[in-house]
Structure formats: C-alpha cells, structure tokens
C-alpha positions as CSV (number, residue, x, y, z in Angstrom):
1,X,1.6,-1.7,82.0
2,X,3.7,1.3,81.5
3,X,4.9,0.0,78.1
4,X,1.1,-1.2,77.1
5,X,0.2,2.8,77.4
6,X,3.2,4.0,75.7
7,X,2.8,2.1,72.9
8,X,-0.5,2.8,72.7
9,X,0.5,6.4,72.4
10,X,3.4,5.7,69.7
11,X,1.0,4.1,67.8
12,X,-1.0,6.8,67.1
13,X,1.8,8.9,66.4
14,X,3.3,6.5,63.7
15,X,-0.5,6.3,62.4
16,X,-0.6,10.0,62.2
17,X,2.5,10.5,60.5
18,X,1.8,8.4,57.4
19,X,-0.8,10.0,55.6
20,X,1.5,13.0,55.5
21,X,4.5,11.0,54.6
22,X,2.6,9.0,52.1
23,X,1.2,12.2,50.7
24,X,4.6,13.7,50.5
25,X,5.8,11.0,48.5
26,X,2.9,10.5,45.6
27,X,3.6,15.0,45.2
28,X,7.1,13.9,44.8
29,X,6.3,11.0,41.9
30,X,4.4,13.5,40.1
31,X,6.5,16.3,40.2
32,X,9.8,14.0,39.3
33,X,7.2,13.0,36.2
34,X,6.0,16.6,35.6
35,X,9.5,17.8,35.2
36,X,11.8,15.3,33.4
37,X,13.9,18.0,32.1
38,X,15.5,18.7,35.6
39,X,16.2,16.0,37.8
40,X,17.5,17.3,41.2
41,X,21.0,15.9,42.7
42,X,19.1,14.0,45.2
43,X,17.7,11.4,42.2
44,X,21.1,10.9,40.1
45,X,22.5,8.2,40.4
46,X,26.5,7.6,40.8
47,X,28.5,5.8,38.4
48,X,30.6,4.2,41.2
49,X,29.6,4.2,44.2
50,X,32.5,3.9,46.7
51,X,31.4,5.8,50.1
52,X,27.7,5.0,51.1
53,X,26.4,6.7,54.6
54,X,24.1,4.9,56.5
55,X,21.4,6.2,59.0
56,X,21.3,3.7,61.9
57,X,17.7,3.7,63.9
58,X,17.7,2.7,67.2
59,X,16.1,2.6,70.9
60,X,17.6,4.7,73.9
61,X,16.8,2.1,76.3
62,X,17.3,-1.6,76.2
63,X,14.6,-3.8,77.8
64,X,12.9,-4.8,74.3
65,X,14.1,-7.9,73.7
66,X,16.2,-8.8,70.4
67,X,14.2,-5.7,68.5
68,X,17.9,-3.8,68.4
69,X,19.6,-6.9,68.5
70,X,17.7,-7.7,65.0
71,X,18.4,-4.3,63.3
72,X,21.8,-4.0,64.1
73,X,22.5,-7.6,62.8
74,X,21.1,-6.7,59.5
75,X,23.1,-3.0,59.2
76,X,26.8,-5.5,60.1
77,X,25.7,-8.2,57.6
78,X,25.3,-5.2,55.3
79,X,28.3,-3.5,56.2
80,X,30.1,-6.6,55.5
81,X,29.2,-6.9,52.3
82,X,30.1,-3.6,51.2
83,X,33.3,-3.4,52.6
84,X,33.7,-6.5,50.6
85,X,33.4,-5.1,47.1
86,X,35.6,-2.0,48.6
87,X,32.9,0.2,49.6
88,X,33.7,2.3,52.6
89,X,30.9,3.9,55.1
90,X,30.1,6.2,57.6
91,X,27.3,6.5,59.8
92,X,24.9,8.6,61.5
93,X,23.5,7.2,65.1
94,X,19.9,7.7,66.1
95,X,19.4,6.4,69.4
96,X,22.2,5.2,72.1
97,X,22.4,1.4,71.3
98,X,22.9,2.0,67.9
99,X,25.4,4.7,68.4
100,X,27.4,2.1,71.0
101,X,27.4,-0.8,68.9
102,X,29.1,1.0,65.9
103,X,31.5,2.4,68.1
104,X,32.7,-1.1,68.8
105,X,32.3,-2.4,65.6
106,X,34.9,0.8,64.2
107,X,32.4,2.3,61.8
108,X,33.2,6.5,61.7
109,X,30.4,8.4,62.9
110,X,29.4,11.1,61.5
111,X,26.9,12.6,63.2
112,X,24.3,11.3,66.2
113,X,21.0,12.0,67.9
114,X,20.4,10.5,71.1
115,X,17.8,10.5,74.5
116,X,14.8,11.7,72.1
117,X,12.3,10.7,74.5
118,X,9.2,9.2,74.0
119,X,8.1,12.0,71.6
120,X,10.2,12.7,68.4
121,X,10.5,16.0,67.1
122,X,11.9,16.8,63.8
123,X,13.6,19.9,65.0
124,X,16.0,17.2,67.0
125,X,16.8,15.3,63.8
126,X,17.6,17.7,61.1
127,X,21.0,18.3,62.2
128,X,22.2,15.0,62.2
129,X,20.5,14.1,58.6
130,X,21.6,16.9,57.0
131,X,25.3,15.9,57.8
132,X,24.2,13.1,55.8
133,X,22.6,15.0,53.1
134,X,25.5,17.8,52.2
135,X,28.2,14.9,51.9
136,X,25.4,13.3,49.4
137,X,25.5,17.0,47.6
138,X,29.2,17.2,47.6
139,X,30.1,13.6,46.2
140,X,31.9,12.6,49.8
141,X,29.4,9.5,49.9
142,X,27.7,8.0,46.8
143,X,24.6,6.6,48.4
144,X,22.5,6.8,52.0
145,X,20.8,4.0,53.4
146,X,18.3,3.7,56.2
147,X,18.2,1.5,58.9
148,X,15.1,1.4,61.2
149,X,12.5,-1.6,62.8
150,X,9.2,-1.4,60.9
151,X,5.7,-1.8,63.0
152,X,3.6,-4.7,61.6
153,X,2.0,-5.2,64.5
154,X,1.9,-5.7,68.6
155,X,3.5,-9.0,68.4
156,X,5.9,-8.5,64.8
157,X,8.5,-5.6,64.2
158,X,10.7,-6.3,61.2
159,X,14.1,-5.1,60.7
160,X,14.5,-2.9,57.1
161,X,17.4,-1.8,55.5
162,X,16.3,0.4,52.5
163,X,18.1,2.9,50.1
164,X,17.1,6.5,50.9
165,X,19.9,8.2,48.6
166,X,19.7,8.9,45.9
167,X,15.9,8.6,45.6
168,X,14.5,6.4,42.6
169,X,12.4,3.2,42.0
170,X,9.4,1.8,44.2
171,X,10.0,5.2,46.6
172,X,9.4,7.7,44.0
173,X,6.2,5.4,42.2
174,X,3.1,6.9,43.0
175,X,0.5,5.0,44.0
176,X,-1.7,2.7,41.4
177,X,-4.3,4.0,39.8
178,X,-3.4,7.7,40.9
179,X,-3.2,9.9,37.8
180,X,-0.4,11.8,37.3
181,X,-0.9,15.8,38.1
182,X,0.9,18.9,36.5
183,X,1.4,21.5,38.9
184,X,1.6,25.9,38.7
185,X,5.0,26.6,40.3
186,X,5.8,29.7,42.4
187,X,8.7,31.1,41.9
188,X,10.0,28.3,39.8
189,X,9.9,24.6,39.3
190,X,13.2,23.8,40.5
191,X,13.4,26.1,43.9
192,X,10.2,24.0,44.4
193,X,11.8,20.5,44.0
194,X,14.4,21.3,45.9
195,X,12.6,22.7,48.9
196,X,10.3,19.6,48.7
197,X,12.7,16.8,48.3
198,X,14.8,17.9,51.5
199,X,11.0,17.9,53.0
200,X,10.3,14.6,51.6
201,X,13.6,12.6,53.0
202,X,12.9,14.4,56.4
203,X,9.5,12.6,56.5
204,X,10.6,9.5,55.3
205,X,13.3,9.6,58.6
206,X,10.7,10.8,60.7
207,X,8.5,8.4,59.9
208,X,11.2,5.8,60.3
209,X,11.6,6.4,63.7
210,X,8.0,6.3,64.8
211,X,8.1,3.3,63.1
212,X,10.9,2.2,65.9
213,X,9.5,3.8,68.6
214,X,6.3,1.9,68.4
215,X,8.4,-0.9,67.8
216,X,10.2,-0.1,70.8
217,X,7.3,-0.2,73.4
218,X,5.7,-3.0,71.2
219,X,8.3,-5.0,71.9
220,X,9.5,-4.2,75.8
221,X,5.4,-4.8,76.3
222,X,5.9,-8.2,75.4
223,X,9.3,-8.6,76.5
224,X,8.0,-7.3,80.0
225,X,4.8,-9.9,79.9
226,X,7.6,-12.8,79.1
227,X,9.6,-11.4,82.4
228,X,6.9,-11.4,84.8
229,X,5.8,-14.4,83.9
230,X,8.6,-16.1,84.2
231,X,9.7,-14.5,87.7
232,X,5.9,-16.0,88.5
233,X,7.0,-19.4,87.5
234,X,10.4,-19.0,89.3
235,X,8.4,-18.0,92.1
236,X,5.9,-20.7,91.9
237,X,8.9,-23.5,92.1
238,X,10.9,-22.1,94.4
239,X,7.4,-21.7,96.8
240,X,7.0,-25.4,96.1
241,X,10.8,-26.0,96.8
242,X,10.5,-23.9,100.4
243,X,7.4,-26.2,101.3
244,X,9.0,-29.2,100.9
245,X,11.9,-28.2,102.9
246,X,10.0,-26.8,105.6
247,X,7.8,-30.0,105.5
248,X,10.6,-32.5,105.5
249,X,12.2,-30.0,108.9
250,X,8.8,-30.3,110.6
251,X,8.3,-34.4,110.1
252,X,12.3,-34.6,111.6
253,X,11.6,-32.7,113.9
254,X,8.4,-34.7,115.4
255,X,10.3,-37.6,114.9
256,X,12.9,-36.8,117.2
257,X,10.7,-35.8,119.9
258,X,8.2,-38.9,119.4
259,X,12.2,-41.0,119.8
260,X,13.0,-38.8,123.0
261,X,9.7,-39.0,124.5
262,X,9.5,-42.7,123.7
263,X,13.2,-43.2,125.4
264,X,11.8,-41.5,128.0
C-alpha cells in the first residue's frame, strides 16, 4: 500500500518532467540545424574512442524485485564488451545499489549521488554529472553513456543503456512533422548553445531518474503483492498442516482413554 501511493506520486513527477524534457530537446534539434557553422564540443564526435564514462541509475533501497538486478546486468554485459575491444571506463553512481555493485565489480568511480529520497532534485545531481561532463570537455573520456530503468507501465520497466555523449542521431531529431525554426540570439548564438546543451543533458538525467524512480515503486508494488501473497499461501498450509496435527493428537488421545476406560 505504501508503494501503491508512492508510485502514484512518481508517476506524476516523471509525467511532468517530459514535456519539458521533450521540449528541451526539439529547441536543441533546431538550433544544432539553425547553426551548422558551429557545432559545440558536446556533438563531435571522437576519432577513437578509448575511455567512455558511464552514468549508472539505480534505487537506494532494495525490495523491487530483479528491476536493479536487470539494469546492472545490462551496464556488465556492456562493460564487457568494451573492455574487450580495449576501451577503458569509469563511472558515476546514482543510487546505493548501483554504487555497491561497481565497487565489487572494480569499475573506478568517479563521482556518486546517493539517499535522494523519494523526490529528486536537480540541485543534488549536478555535481556528480558535471564530473562527467568536464572530462568529456577535456578529452579524459571519449564518450558518456546512460544507464537507467525506463517506465512502460505498472507491471513492465525495461532496462536502457543509451549514448548521452557526445549528442547526435535519434536524440538530437526533432520530432516529425515539426518544422524547423531560426531563432534571434541574445548575446550570441554560441553562449546560447552552450548554456542550453549543459541544460539539455541535465534534463535528459533528470528525467532518467524519474524514469527509475517510478520504476522503483512500480516494481516493489508488485514485488510486495507477490510477498504477501505468498506468506498468505505459506500461511494457509501451514494452518492446514497445524490442524491435522492437532487432529491426529486429539483422536490419540481419545483413544487411549476409551483403551483405559475399557481396561478398566
């Protein structure tokens, strides 16, 4: 019941987010469009890349079933096949489990975020992205990926793994049909981009991890339904067992004194 209202409540917040994130990211499209003379770090990409960082999203508390379980799978499986072609990484840990199980699995961390609550702010967050985002800037990693569980819906979260750095193909599309805008800058074009694109990966982490945290109390809700009913079943056996027992001790027992009074 507890996880029924709190995901009711992260729900809204990942609904609410989206519009703005969405928004954020069709302004992007155009201005990247609008502007082909100057393309900001952030949407170059590397020759080689040989250092990625990845951004791992993850719960606080455990009690959701296989939802971190799934996530973290998909970043080793990941990990493993970069350190196969020679790629190095380094992470950044949003949330306890996540930051745990890369300690154990030896990946360095670079920076971490943990016990946000049950409300995210972004004011908690920037810190630990922007690590991420200055060794982008100074060529100490080559690429940044994200990590998070997306919310489908109450019963389905699925684990992504998607390239935030540098920013290019389907994220920086705008939307069909939407026609492309030209814009009046103030002071200039590029302080604009830049400003804006540090705004626009900030969302898209943001809206990452409402995305988990809905995930999160989507998934202990039904985690927590699957408990109790099973302790109800367990119950309902062992009630069953008790009877019979208590049953088979109350027929012995009339037995023997039937025997004694019949010996009498």
């Amino acid at each position: 019941m507890v996880a029924a209202s709190k995901m009711r409540k992260a729900q809204e917040r990942m609904r609410a987010a989206r519009p703005y994130a969405d928004k954020v990211r069709n302004i992007c499209a155009n201005l990247s469009k609008a502007n082909p003379e100057y393309r900001h770090d952030y949407m170059v990409e590397r020759a080689e890349v040989k250092n990625v960082g990845v951004i791992v999203v993850t719960t606080d508390k455990g009690l959701c079933g296989g939802l971190n379980t799934n996530v973290l799978r998909l970043v080793t499986n990941r990990l493993q096949a970069l350190q196969a072609t020679g790629v190095k990484a380094k992470a950044t840990a949003i949330g306890s489990k996540g930051l745990g199980f890369l300690n154990r699995l030896g990946v360095p961390i670079a920076s971490r975020v943990v016990q946000l609550g049950d409300t995210p702010h972004m004011e908690t967050l920037i810190g630990a992205i922007k690590v991420q985002l200055d060794a982008f800037l100074a060529g100490e990693v080559d690429a940044v990926y994200l990590a998070y569980t997306r919310f489908v819906n109450t019963m389905k979260q699925e684990p992504v793994f998607e390239q935030l750095l540098p920013l290019g193909g389907d994220k920086m599309q705008a939307d069909a049909g939407t026609a492309s805008w030209d814009y009046v800058y103030e002071p200039d074009p590029q302080a604009v981009i830049d400003y804006l694109l540090v705004r626009y990966i900030e969302a898209l982490v943001y809206q990452a991890l409402s995305e988990n945290m809905a995930s999160e109390q989507s998934a202990r809700m039904v985690a927590m339904k699957a408990a109790s009913d099973n302790a109800k079943s367990v119950i309902g056996e062992l009630q069953l067992t008790y009877n019979k027992a208590r049953q088979a001790a109350i027929t012995k027992e009339l037995a023997e004194i039937v025997g004694g009074a019949a010996a009498v």
